[in-house]
C-alpha positions as CSV (number, residue, x, y, z in Angstrom):
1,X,32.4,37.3,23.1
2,X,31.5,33.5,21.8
3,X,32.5,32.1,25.1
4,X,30.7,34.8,27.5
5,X,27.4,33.8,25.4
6,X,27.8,30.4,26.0
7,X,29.1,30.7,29.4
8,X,25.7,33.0,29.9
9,X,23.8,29.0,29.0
10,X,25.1,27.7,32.5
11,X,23.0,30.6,34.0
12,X,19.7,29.3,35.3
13,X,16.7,31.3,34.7
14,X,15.3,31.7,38.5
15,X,19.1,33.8,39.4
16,X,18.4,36.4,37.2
17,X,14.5,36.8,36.9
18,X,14.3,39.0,39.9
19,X,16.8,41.6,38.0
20,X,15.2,41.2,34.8
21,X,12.0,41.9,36.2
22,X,13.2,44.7,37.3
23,X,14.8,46.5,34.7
24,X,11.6,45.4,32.6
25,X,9.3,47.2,35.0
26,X,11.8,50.1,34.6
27,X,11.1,50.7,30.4
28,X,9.0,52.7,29.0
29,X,5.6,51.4,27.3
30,X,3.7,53.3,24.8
31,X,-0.1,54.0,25.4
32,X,-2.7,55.9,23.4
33,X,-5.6,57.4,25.0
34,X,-8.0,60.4,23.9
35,X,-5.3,63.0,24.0
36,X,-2.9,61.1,22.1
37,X,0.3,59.0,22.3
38,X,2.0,58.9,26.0
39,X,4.4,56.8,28.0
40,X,4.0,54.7,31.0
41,X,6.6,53.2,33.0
42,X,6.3,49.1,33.1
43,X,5.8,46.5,30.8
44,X,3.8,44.6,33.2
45,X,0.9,42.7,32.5
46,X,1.9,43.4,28.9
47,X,2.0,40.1,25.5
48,X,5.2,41.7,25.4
49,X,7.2,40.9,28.2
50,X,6.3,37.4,27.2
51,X,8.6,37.5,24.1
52,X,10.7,40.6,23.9
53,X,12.8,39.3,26.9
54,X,13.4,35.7,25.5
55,X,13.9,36.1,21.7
56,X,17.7,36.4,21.7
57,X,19.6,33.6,23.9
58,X,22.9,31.9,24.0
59,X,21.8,28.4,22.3
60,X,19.8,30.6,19.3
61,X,22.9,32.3,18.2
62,X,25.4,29.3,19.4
63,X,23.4,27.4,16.5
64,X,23.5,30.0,14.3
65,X,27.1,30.2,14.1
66,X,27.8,26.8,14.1
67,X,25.3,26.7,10.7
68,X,27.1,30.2,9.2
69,X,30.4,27.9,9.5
70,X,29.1,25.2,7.6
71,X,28.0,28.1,4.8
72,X,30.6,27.6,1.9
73,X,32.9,30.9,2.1
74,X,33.2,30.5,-1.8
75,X,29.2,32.0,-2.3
76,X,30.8,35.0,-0.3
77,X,33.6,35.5,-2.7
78,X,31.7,35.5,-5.4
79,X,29.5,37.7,-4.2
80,X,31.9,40.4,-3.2
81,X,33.5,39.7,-6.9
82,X,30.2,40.7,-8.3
83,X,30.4,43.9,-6.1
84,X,27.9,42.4,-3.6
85,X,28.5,44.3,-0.1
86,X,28.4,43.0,3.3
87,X,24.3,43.5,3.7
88,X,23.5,41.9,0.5
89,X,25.7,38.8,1.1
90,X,24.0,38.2,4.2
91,X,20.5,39.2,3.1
92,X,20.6,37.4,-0.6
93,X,23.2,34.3,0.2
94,X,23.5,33.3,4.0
95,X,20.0,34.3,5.3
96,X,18.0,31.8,2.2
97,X,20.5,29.4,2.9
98,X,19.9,29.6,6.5
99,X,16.7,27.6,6.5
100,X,17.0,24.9,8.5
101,X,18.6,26.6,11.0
102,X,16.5,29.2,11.7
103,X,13.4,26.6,11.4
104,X,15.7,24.7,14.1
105,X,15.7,28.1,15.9
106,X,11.9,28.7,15.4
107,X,10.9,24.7,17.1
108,X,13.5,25.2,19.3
109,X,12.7,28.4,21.1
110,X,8.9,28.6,20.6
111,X,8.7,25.0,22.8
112,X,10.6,26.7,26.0
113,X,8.2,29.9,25.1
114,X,5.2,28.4,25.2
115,X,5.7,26.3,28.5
116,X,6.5,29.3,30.5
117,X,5.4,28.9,33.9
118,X,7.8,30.6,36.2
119,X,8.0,34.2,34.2
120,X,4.1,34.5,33.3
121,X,3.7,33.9,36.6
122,X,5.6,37.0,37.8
123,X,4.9,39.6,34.6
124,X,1.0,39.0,34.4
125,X,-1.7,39.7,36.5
126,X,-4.7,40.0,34.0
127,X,-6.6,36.6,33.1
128,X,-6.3,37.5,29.4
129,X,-2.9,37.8,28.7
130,X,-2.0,34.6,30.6
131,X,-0.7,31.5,28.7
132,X,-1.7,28.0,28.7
133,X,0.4,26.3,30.9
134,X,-0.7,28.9,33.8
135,X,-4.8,28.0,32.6
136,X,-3.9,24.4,33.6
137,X,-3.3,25.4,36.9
138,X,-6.0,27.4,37.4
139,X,-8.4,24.7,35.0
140,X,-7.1,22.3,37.7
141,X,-8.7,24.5,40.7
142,X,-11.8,25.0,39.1
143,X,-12.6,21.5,38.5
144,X,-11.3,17.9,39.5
145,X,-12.3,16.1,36.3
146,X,-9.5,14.2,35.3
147,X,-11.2,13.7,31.2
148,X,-11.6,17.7,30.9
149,X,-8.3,18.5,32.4
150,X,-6.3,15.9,30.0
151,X,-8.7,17.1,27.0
152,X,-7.1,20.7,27.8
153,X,-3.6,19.4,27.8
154,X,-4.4,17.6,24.6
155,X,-5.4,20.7,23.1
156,X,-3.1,22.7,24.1
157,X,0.0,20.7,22.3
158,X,-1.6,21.1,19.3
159,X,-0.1,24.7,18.3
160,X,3.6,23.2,19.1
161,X,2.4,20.2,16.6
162,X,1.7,23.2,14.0
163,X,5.1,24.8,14.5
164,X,6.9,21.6,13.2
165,X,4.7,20.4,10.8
166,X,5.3,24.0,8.9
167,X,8.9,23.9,9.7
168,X,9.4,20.4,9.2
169,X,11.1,20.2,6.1
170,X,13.4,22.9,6.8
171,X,14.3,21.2,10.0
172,X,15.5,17.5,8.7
173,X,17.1,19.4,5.5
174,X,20.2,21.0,4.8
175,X,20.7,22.8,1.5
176,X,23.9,24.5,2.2
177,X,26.0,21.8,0.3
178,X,23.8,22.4,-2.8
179,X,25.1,25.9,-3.5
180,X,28.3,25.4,-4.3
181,X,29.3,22.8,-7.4
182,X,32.4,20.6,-7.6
């Protein structure tokens, strides 16, 4: 299964975006409207087919692994000695000692996410539920000001600049080693 999700890495996105539009389009979405809750068909045009689509891949849970490896099976004994069951190891031991991976995970997936061009393209046809990197385009039709358009793509690096500043310590720190003594 480890090999078939890596193997899934030398897939480029544009050979399967067709397909995954599809069967996107084919889901149902909820919607609420005077008479209540009902479903529509489609996801289009929808925050949601932004994200939902992208938040597990191969290099997420490739890293992941690698990091669980790394985990000292000792902490897991010891656990299960105290009567600790599989949910609680994971949940009390290897999730809190998971930090720096998942802020590696967090940086690392959010950067592809937020310079989407191809896929926000396809999925959204409403100006308000496009992302940036689609409002340079269309900043760059509107106007030929060089100063505004580079003021724009200033700004608009600034959220990425966030996501590692918070995650920052957790991504240049490991704190696996510290959990076990000896």
């Amino acid at each position: 299964i480890f090999t078939f999700i890596l193997a899934t890495l030398m897939v480029p996105f544009e050979t399967y975006a067709i397909p995954l539009l599809w069967w996107i389009n084919q889901l149902p979405r909820p919607a609420i409207d005077q008479f209540g809750l009902y479903f529509t068909r489609g996801w289009m045009d929808t925050l949601t087919i932004q994200i939902i689509p992208f938040i597990a891949n191969a290099f997420s849970v490739y890293l992941y692994i690698q990091y669980f490896e790394t985990i000292p099976k000792d902490l897991d004994e010891a656990a299960k000695v105290d009567g600790a069951g599989w949910f609680r190891i994971y949940s009390r031991i290897v999730m809190p000692l998971s930090g720096p991976a998942t802020a590696t995970v967090v940086i690392l997936s959010f950067l592809p996410m937020w310079n989407q061009y191809l896929w926000p393209l396809m999925v959204v046809q409403s100006e308000n539920n496009r992302p940036v990197m689609i409002g340079v385009q269309y900043f760059q039709q509107m106007t030929t000001s060089w100063g505004q358009i580079m003021a724009y793509s200033s700004l608009i690096t600034l959220p990425i600049i966030a996501v590692f500043v918070i995650f920052q310590r957790q991504f240049v720190s490991s704190i696996a080693a510290t959990g076990v003594k000896g």
